[in-house]
N, C-alpha and C positions, 0 to 999 in steps of 0.2 A: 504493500500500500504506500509504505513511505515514496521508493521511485517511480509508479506508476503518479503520486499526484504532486510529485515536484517537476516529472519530464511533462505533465499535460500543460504545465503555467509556465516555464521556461525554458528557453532555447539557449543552447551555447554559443557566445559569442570570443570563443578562448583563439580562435583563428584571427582576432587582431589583440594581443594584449601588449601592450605598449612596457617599458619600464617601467616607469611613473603613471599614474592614474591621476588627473587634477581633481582638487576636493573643492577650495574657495578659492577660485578664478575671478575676480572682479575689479580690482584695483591694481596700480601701481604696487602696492604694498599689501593687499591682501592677495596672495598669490599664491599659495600651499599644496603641495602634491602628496600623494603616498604612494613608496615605493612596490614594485609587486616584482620580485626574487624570482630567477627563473624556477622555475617547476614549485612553485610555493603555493598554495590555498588557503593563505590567511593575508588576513589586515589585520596581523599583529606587530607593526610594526608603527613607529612615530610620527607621525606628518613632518613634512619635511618643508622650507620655506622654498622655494625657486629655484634655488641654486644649489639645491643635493647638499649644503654644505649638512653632513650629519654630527659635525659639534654644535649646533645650531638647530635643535629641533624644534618642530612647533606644539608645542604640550596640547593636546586634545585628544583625548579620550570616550569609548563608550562602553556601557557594560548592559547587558541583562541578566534579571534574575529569576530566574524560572524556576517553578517550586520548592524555592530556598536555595538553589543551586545558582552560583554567580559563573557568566560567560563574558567575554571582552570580546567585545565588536570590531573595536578599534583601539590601537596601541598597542605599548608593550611594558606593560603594569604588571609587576608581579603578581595581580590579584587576579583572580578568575580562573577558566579554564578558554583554553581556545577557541574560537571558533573555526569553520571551515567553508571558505567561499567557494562557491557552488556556480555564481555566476556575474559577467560583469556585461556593463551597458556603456558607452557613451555616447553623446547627441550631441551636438551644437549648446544645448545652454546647462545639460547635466552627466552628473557620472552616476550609475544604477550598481548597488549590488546586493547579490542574494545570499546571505548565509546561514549555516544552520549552525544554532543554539541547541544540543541537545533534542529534543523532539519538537522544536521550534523553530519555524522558518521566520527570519528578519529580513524584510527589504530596507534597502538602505538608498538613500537620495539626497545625493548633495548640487541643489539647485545654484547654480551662481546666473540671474535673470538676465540676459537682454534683451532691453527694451527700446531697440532703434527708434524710436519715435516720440519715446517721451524722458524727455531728459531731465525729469525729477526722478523719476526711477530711475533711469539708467545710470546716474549720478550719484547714487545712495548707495554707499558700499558695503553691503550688507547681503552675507546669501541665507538659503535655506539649508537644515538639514533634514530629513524626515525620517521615522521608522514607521513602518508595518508589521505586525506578526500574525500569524495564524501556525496552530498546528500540525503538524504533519503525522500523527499516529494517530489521528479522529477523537484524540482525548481532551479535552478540558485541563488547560494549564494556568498557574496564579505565575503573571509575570508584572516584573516591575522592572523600566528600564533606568537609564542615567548616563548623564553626557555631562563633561568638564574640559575648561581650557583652563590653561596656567598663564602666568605673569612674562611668557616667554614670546607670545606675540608684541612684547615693546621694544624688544631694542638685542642689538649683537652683543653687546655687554650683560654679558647675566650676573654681571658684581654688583649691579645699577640696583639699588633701590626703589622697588614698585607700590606703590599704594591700591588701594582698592575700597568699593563700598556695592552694596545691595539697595535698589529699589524696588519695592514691592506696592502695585497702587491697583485698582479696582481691574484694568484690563489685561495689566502686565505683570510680570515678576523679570528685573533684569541688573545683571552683574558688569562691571566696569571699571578697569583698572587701566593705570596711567603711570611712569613716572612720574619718581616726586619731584623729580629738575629736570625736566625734559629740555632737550638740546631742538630748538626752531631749525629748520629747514636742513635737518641732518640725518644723515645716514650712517650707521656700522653692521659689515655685511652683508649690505642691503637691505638691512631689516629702520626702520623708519625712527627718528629718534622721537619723534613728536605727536605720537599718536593714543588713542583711546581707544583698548579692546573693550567690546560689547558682548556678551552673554545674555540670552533672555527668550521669553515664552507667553505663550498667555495664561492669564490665570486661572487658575480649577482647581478644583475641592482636594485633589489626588496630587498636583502639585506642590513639592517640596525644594528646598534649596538647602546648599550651608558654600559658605568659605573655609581656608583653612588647611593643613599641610596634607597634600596629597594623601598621603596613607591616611589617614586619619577620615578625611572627607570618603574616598573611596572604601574604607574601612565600615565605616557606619554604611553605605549601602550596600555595601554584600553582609552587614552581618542583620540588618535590620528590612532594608529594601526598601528606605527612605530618608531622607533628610533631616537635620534638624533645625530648619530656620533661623540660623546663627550665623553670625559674622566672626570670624577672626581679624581682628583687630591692629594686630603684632606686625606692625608694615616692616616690610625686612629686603633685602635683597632679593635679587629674582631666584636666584641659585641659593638660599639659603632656606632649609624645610619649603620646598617648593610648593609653593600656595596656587591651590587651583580653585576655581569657581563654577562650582555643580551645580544641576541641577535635576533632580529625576520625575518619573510619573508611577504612579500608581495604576495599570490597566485594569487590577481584578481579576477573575476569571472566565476565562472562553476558551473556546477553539477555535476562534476569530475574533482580532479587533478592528471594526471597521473606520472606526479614526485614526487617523495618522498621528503619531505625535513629533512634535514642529518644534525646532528650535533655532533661532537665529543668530549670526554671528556678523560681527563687524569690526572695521576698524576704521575710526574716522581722524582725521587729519583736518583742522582749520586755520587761521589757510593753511592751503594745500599747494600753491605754487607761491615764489617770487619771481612775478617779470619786468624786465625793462623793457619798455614800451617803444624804445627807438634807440638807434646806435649812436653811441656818443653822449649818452644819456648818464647820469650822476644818478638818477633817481629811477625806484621802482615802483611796483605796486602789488598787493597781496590782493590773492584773488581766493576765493573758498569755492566749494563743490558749489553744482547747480541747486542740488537739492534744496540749500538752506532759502532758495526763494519761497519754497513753500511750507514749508515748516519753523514754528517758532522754536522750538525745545528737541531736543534729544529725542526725549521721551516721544513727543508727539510722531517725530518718525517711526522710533521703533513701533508704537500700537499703529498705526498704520501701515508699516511691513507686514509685522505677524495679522492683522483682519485680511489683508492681503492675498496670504498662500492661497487661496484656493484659485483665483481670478490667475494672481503668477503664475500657477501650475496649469491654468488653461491657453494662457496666453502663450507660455513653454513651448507648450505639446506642439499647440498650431503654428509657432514660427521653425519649429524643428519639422513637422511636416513639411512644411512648405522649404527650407532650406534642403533635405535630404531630398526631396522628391525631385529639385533640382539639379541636384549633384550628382545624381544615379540614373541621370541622362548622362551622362560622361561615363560613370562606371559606379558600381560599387564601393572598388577601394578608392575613390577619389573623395566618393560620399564619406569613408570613415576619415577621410584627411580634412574635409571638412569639419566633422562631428569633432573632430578632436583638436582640431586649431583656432577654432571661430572665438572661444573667449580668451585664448588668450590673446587674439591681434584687440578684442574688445579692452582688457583688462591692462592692458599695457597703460592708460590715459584716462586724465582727469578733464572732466566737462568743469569749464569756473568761468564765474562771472565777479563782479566787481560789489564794492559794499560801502554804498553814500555815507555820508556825514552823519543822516539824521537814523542812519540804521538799514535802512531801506537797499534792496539788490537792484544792479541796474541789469535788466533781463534784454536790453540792447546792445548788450555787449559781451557775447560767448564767446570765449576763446577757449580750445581744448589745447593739451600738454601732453605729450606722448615720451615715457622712458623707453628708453634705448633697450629693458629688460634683455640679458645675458648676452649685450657686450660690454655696456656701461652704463654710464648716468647722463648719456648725452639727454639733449631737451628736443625733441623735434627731428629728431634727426633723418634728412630728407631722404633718404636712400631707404631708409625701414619706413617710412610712410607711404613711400613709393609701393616698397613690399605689401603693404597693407591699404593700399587704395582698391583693389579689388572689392574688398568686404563692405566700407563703407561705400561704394557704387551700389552694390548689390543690398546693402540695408537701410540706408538712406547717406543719400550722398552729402546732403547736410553736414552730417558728421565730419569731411572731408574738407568742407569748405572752415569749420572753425577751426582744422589742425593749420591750413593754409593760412587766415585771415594772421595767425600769432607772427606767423612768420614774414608775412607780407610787412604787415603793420611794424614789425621792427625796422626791415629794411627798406622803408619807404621817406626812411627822415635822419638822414646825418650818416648815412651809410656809404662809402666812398668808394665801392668797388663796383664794376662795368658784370658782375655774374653774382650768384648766386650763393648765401651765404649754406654751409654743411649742415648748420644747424643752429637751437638757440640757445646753446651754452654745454657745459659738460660736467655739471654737478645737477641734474634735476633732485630736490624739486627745486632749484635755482636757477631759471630763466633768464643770466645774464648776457647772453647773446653771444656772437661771435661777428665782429668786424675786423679781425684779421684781412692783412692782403697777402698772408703767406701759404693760406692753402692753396691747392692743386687740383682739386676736384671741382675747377670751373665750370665746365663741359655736362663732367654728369649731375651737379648739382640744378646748375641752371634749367639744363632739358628737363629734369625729372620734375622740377613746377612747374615750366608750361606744359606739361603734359601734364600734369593733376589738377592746373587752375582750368585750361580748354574743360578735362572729363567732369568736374562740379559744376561747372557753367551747364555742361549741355543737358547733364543728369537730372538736374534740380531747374533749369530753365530758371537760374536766378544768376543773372550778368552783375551781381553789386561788385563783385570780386575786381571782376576785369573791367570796369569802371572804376573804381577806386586806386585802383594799380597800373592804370594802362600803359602811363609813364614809365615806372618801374618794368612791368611786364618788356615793353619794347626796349629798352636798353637792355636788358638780357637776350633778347632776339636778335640783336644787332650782335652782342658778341660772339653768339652761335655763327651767326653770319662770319664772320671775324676768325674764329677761329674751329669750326668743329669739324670740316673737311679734311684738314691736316693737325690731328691733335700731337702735340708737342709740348713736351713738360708736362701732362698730364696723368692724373691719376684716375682710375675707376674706382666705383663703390668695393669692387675684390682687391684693390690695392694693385692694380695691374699698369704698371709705369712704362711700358714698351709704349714709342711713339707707331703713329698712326696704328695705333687700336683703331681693328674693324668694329668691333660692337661699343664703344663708346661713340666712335662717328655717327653713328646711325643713329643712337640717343639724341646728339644734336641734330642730326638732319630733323628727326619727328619731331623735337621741339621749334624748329624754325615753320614747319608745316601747323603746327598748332598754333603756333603768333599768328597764320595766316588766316586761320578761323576765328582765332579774336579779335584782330584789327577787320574782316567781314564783317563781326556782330557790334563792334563798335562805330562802322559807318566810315573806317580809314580807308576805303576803296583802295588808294593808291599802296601803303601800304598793305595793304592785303594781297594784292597783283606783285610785290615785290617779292616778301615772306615765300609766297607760292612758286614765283618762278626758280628764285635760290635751291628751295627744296628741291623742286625735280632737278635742276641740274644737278645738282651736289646727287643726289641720289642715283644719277645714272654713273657720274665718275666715282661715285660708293662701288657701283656693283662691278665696274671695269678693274676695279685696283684692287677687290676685296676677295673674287673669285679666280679659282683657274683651276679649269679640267672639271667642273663641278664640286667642287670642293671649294669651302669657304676658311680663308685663311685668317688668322688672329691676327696677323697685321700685314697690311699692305704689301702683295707683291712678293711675299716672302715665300717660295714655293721650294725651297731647299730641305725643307722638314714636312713630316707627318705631322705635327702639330694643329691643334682644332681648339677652337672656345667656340661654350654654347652661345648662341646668336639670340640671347634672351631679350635683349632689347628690341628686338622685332617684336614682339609681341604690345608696346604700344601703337605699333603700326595699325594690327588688328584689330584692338582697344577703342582705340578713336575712329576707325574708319578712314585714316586719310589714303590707305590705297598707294604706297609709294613702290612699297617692295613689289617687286615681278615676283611671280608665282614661282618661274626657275630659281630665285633664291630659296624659298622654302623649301623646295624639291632639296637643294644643296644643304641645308641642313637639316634636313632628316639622312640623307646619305650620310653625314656627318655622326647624326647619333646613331645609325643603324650600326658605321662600320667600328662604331667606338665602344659601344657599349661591352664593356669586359668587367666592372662592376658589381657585386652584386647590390650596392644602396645606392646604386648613380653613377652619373658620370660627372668627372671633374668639370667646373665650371670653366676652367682653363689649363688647359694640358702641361703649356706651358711653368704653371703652378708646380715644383717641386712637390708641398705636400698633398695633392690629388684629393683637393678636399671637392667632397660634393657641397653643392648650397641648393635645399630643398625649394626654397622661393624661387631660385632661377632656373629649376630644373622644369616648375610647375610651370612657369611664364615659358620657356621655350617648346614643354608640350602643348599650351596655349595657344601659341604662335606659329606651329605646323598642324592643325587641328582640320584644317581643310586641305591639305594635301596628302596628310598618312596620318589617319585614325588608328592605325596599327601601332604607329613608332608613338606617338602621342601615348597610348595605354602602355606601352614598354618603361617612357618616361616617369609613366604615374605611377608604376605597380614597382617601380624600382623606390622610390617614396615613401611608399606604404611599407616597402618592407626594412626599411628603417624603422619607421615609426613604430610598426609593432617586433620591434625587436626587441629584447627584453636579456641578451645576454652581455648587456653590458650597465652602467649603470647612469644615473641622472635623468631629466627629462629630454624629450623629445627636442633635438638642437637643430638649430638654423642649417650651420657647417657641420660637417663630419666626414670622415675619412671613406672612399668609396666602398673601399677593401672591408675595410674591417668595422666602419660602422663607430668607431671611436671618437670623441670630442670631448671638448672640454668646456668648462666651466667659463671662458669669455667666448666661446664660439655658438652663442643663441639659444639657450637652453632657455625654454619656455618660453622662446621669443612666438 
């Protein structure tokens, strides 16, 4: 009985398990994975923050206690006994899984919401977690569960001194701790210095809490199977009797409970970015999440979360319907590259707006901030926005235009260079820009906004951008003009300094062809007739200099090597529609990745690259970008992706970069980027 009625409700999904499983994907800083050990069937192991680092865990735990017998859900607590997962899910906005407890089956659901369209939710960094139980021997079982975070979501120093307290008010019961000197706009290990974890649930007859030194809290609910509504007091260091903040339920007993029980987590940051607002500028400005337009109090979001789950979890269902259903028109395992990357390109950035005099938010002024999550702390950085303009196309392009507007709006006033700045600084969340004239990623800098400002214009039918910027805009298309034909002294987003780079040139040509559609929608006729002529010419001396024998060369002319790079920049060709590439080029690189592929997670993004690293983004864009000439070599590129992704014999999460071979990466090369 037990497997005939666990095989009728679930299906195995172990043919994609990943390393890492994400749990709270939703912010900058709330980013938390749990690792999954090759051949292992438990989530008995610690959440881990982004970065794998495992001195650096993230204290959260869960236990059930089934007819006085204590099971652990989650972690690696001395207390309980095992469980054994049975089965896992992920989707675009959640991670699923099934385990048995003794003669009790737990569904487990860690929601991290997106809400492309409404940016008080989307903005609110708070996810869900939920359980389910019913049993699996048709017996009536007395279960009581219980979930705790410690003082270890504050900060990478666990010597630091954490405080904490409990509110308990008519709709809610919720836990909140803080250092006691928290460090403003700072980071160790990437873990946030400035921030407030939230714990919390709604209130019921069966609900209990306590604070207080781990053993002690998880003690009293295996030996009791409830809480004591007490606080400890004893504020101490994070790492000293490591104080967790619990909270359990009561279900009673059944053979089924048909309410889930819900508990929500956060971590909130006010403000949440510093930016300068122009180059050259002395002076910043603090900006806070969007959320707090609508909410006066803490508290007032958290009962608004928790009244929330069930509407969230419909809203879920149906934006992962509709995401999977489109993705599995491409394939299946593109779908699971989907399901499993979409929050964190979400979760990378904070939505902020500004906060008047008299108190009051100015809701005219959204600017969103995007970390460089696992290579650094860059602010904006345009190459990974590029990466991720994809998603915000496809969820609302909106999104796209306030990563653009931060960037614009810097380099619109006191900015002295003829291209495009890399980014807006390299301490996020400190937003002090970058007006250097020493970088070298003129070329791919520049291209990759007008090619993002054109795609938010056309997607969203809203031209404020490129009216606001037009000036800006065209001196950046003059230097493409200028220089992207023969790039010299230049560098690409892979770091690739060979002069005349074929796939950085092509970046600039597509951005001089994208000037051409915004100096059209702005009414610059003559302009427009110029931008446009540039492109095709340049494009046809592209393809004469860049081929030979069908074969697409990494730089210019250079036909004395077997050497190849993928030609990913073609794929805003596609993007936009502007039509430059001849079809014989795509032909040419798929020949390219047909004859190259020796890889089992990729092919190098450049050959030339001594360490033969793949980069999953350009892998995706250059199957993107031969999708109408070989749907064949396209699913080659995708299914060599996937099998990284669900690789699982090595360890951290799923990384940007990684070695082709062997699937190996490290901790600056995009892990949960």
């Amino acid at each position: 009985m037990f497997v005939s009625l666990v095989d009728s409700q679930f299906n195995s999904l172990r043919n994609f398990w990943p390393a890492s499983y994400p749990l709270a994907v939703r912010a900058p800083y709330l980013n938390t994975w749990i690792k999954s050990a090759n051949g292992s069937d438990s989530l008995n192991f610690w959440p881990l923050h982004w970065d794998g680092n495992t001195s650096q865990i993230m204290g959260w735990s869960g236990f059930a206690r089934i007819d006085g017998v204590t099971w652990q859900w989650m972690g690696a607590s001395p207390i309980g006994n095992s469980t054994t997962l049975l089965n896992s899910e992920i989707t675009p906005t959640s991670t699923k899984f099934s385990v048995i407890a003794g003669s009790v089956l737990l569904n487990l659901t860690f929601l991290s919401p997106i809400e492309p369209s409404d940016w008080v939710k989307q903005s609110l960094p708070f996810i869900y977690l939920s359980l389910e139980a019913q049993s699996i021997d048709g017996q009536a079982h007395d279960v009581q569960v219980y979930s705790d975070i410690s003082a270890e979501w504050l900060s990478g120093n666990r010597n630091l001194v954490a405080t904490w307290q409990t509110t308990q008010t008519d709709t809610s019961v919720y836990h909140r701790a803080q250092l006691q000197s928290p460090e403003y706009m700072t980071e160790i290990n990437n873990i946030a210095e400035d921030s407030t974890v939230y714990y919390s649930m709604q209130t019921g007859a069966q609900v209990t809490y306590q604070t207080g030194e781990d053993s002690v809290v998880r003690g009293q609910f295996q030996s009791k199977g409830s809480l004591t509504n007490q606080q400890d007091t004893n504020f101490r260091a994070i790492n000293d009797d490591f104080v967790v903040l619990g909270i359990s339920v009561d279900l009673g007993t059944s053979t089924k409970f048909a309410t889930p029980v819900v508990w929500g987590l956060g971590l909130v940051r006010d403000p949440v970015i510093e930016y300068t607002t122009s180059a050259g500028s002395s002076t910043s400005q603090n900006r806070s999440s969007y959320f707090w337009t609508e909410f006066d109090t803490i508290a007032d979001a958290i009962d608004s979360f928790l009244a929330d789950y069930s509407n969230a979890v419909d809203r879920a269902n149906k934006l992962d319907q509709q995401i999977m259903s489109a993705a599995q028109n491409i394939s299946s395992q593109y779908a699971d590259l989907v399901a499993f990357g979409a929050r964190q390109a979400l979760a990378s950035s904070d939505i902020t707006v500004t906060k008047s005099s008299d108190g009051s938010y100015n809701t005219s002024d959204v600017k969103a901030f995007q970390r460089d999550t696992g290579i650094g702390q860059r602010v904006n950085a345009v190459e990974t926005l590029f990466a991720t303009m994809p998603i915000y196309l496809y969820l609302n392009a909106s999104l796209l235009g306030i990563h653009l507007d931060s960037l614009l709006q810097y380099q619109s006033s006191g900015y002295a260079n003829a291209y495009a700045a890399p980014d807006l600084g390299i301490a996020y969340p400190v937003a002090s820009g970058d007006a250097s004239d020493t970088h070298t990623r003129g070329i791919e800098d520049t291209g990759n906004m007008l090619i993002m400002t054109l795609a938010h214009a056309r997607t969203t039918g809203d031209g404020t951008l490129i009216k606001n910027y037009y000036t800006l805009l065209s001196l950046w298309a003059d230097y493409l003009v200028s220089y992207t034909l023969y790039p010299n002294g230049q560098t690409s987003a892979d770091d690739i300094t060979e002069s005349n780079n074929t796939n950085l040139a092509i970046k600039g040509i597509i951005g001089i062809a994208a000037m051409a559609e915004i100096s059209q929608a702005m009414g610059d006729i003559t302009g427009a007739q110029q931008y446009q002529a540039n492109a095709t010419t340049y494009v046809k001396l592209w393809q004469s200099l860049a081929s030979s024998s069908g074969h697409l060369l990494p730089t210019y002319e250079d036909t004395s090597s077997s050497d190849y790079a993928l030609m990913y920049n073609m794929y805003a060709d596609t993007l936009l529609k502007t039509n430059l590439i001849d079809r014989s080029v795509c032909i040419f690189t798929t020949s390219v990745a047909d004859r190259s592929i020796t890889g089992k997670f990729g092919l190098s993004y450049d050959n030339t690259n001594s360490n033969k690293d793949a980069n999953s983004a350009w892998t995706l864009f250059t199957a993107g970008s031969i999708a109408s000439v070989s749907p064949v070599t396209q699913n080659q590129l995708v299914e060599m992706v996937h099998t990284r992704a669900g690789f699982n014999q090595t360890t951290g999460n799923f990384p940007l970069i990684y070695d082709d071979q062997t699937g190996n990466s490290s901790v600056t090369n995009g892990l949960a980027r």
